[in-house]
N, C-alpha and C positions, 0 to 999 in steps of 0.2 A: 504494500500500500504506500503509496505514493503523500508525503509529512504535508499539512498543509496549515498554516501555522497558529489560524483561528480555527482548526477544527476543534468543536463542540464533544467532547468523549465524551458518553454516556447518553447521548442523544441520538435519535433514528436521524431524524432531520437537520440540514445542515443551514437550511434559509427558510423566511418565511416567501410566500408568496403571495403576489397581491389578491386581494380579496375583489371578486368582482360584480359585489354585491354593496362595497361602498365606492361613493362619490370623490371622498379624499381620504390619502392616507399618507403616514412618514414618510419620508423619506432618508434609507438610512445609509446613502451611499452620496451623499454631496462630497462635492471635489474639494472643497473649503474646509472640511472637518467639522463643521458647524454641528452635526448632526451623531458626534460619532458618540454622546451616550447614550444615543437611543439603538443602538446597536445590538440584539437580545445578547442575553446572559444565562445562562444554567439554571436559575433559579427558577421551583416551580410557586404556582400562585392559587389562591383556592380563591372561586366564584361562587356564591349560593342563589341558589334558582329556587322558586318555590310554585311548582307546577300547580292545573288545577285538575290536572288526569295521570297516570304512571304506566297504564298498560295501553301500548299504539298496536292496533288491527295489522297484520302482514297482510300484504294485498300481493305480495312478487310469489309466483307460482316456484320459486328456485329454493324458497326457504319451506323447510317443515314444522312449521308452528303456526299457530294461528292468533298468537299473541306476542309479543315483546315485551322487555323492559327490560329500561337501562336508569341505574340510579347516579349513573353520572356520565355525564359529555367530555369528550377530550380523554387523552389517556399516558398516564405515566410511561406506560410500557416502550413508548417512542418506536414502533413498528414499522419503516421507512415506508411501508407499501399498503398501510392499510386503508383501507374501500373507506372509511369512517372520518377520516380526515375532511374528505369536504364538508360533511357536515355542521363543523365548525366555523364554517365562513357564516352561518344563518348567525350565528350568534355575534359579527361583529370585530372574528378573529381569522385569522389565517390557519391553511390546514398544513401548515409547515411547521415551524418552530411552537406556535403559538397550543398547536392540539397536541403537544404533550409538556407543555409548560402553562399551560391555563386551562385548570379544569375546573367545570360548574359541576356542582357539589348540587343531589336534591333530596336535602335533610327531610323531609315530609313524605317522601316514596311508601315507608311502611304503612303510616299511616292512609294515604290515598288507597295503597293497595286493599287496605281492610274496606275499606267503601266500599271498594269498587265490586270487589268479591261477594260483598257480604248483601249487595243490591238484588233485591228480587227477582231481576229479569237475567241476571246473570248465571250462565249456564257452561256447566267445566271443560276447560278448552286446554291445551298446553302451551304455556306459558314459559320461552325460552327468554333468559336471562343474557344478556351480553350480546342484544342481535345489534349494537350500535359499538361501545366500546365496553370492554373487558369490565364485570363487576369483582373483580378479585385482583384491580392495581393497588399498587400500592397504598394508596391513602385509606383502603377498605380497611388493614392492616388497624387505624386508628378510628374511622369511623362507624368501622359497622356498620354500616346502612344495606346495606348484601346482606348480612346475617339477621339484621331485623324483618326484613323480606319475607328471609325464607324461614323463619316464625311465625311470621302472619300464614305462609303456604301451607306449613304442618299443622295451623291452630285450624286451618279451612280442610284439611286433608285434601290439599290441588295438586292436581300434576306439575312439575314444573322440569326446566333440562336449563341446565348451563354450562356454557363452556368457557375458557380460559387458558391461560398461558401459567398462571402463578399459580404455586403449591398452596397459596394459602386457603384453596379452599380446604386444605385436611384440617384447619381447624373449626367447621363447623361438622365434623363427624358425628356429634351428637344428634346435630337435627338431619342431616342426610338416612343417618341409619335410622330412628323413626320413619320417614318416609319411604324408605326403601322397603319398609315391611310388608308397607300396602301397593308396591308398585306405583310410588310416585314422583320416583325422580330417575332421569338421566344426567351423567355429568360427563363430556365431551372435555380431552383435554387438546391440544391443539400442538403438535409435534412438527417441525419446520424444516431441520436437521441438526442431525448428529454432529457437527461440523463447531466446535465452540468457536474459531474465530469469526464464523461466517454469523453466526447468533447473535453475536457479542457486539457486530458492526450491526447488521438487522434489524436485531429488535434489542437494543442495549438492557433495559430496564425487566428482563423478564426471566423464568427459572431457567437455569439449564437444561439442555436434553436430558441429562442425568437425573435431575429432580422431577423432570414431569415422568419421564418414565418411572420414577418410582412414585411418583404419586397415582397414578395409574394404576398400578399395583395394591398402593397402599387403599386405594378405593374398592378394589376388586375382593379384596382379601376383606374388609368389611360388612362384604357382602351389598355394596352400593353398585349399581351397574353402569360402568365406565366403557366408553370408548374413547378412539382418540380422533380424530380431524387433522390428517397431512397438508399443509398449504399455507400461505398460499405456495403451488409448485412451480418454480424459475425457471427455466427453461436456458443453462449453462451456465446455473448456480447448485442450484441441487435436487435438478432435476434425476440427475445419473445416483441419485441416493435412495429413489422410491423404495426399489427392494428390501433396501436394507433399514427403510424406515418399519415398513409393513411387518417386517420380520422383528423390527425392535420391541413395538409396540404389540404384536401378539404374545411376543416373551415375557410381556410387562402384564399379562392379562388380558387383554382389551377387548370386548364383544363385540363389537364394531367399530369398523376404521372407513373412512371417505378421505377425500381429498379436493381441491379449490385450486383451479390453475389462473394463475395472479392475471389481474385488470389493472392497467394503470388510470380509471377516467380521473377528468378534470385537472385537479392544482398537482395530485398523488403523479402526475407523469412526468409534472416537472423536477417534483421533488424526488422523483429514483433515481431521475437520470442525471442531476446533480452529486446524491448519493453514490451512484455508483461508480461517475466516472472520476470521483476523491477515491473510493475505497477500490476499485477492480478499473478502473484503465487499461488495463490490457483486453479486458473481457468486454469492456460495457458496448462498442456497438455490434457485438452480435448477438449478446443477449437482449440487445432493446430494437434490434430488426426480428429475433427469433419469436419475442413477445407479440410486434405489431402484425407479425404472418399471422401466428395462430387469433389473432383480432379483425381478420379483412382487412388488413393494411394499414391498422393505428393502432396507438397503446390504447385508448376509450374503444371500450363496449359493453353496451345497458341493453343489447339485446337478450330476452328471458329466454334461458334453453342453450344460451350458448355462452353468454357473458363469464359464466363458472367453469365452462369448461375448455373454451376455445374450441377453435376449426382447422383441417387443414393437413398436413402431415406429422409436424412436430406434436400439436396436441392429442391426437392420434397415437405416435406413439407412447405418450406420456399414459396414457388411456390404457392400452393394449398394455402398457409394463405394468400398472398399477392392476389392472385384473388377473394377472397371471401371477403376482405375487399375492394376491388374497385370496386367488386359488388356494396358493398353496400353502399360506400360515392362516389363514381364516374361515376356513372352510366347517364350515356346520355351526359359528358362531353368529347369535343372533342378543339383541336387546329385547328384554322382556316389554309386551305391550302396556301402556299408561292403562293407568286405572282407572277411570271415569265416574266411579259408580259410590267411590268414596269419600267423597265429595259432600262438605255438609256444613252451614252457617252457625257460630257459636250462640248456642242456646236452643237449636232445635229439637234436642231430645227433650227436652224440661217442656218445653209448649206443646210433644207428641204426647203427653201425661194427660193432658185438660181435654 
């Protein structure tokens, strides 16, 4: 990797990008120096939001859930490539520097959620956790707002699935293994590669291959039902690793394993490709021509049915490697179906008495 002297460690992103949702914004590249301490810095910054809803309807036919929630926007884990970054621009921030150094915090999630559940017309659906940004970054570590969540889940006995990059969810083992008794939770953990320098530039902020796959493990062996989620998969980063991811994560237990072949839309295509040509310069314009084949010819694609998976030859093979290695370490492993029927508002037995 090529030294570059304001490189940001610890960080996915190397620049913000402009937001193309406001009218003015800094500017932090004046030739004058005028401007140089608005320059970002490492430091991260907490925003509180106070919503008046917590669970958003999936409408994308690519996702399986029919519910969301995310109790927080932005995300520590600084993930150079993640889909979720643009989303930060709605808020007034960039999906560069800014979505993993300014995260909005929504202290009142548990509470909302208990309404919303606990509302008459509401009827049991699964409810995946982290369809926007990771609810097990870091700051979860101190706020808890995930773990009051999935309180309110067990107090309603709701299905719910989450997934994540950080070990920290093994410390809500107490409430997963209640729920696991009635078939009520899946927890996905999200395996990229094996590769720690390649992680460590990636997604800086997040466990090692070694801790997810023992957290995996540690789920399985709880009798929680875990899979993993390979991706997103690069295409001459680590792509040439599927087998051996497939085979890591069956070793680790795992019931089920998918995979997500990377999209760059929006501000996320400029931000790799800055990324990557600080960190991989020798590799980055064939990895970022190999990306835009398997896209019809650009790093953006929002088309459903293909955007997860790509088109083409390289995606293809990427396709055809990953099913012949779940062939062969996956085979006859399946997640248990959600429970739907367990399902029940606190106080309802006491008013089945009258």
């Amino acid at each position: 990797m090529e030294e570059f002297p304001d490189y940001l460690k610890g960080r996915g992103a190397q620049i913000n990008t402009p937001n193309p949702y406001l009218k003015q914004e800094y500017e932090t590249q004046a030739e004058d120096g005028l401007d140089e301490a608005l320059v970002p810095n490492a430091k991260t910054q907490i925003f509180y939001e106070h919503p008046k809803k917590i669970l958003n309807k999936v409408t994308s036919p690519d996702v399986p859930a029919d519910y969301s929630i995310n109790p927080y926007q932005g995300c520590e884990h600084g993930c150079v490539y993640c889909y979720a970054r643009n989303a930060h621009q709605y808020w007034g921030f960039s999906a560069g520097l800014d979505f993993e150094q300014k995260i909005i915090v929504k202290e009142n999630a548990a509470e909302l959620l208990r309404k919303e559940l606990n509302h008459k017309k509401w009827k049991p659906s699964p409810v995946m956790f982290s369809g926007n940004t990771d609810c097990y970054q870091p700051i979860e570590r101190k706020l808890k707002i995930t773990r009051a969540c999935m309180e309110v889940f067990r107090e309603f006995h709701h299905p719910v699935g989450l997934i994540s990059k950080n070990s920290l969810v093994l410390r809500d083992l107490d409430i997963l293994k209640d729920m696991a008794k009635e078939n009520l939770v899946h927890v996905f953990i999200t395996v990229t590669t094996l590769d720690e320098s390649l992680r460590r530039a990636m997604e800086p902020r997040t466990a090692s291959a070694k801790r997810r796959l023992e957290t995996i493990r540690a789920l399985n062996e709880n009798g929680i039902p875990a899979g993993a989620m390979l991706g997103p998969i690069i295409p001459g980063l680590n792509s040439h690793e599927v087998p051996e991811l497939v085979k890591a994560v069956a070793d680790a237990g795992a019931q089920a394993v998918g995979y997500t072949f990377v999209r760059l839309n929006g501000s996320i295509g400029l931000i790799f490709e800055d990324w990557i040509r600080k960190n991989y310069p020798d590799r980055a314009d064939k990895v970022l021509h190999q990306i835009s084949e398997a896209h019809g010819g650009q790093l953006n694609d929002s088309r459903f049915g293909k955007r997860m998976s790509g088109e083409g030859p390289i995606a293809k093979g990427i396709s055809d490697l990953f099913k012949l290695a779940k062939k062969r370490y996956m085979e006859g492993r399946e997640l248990p179906k959600y429970n739907l029927d367990a399902y029940r508002r606190p106080g309802d037995g006491q008013l089945r008495l009258f």
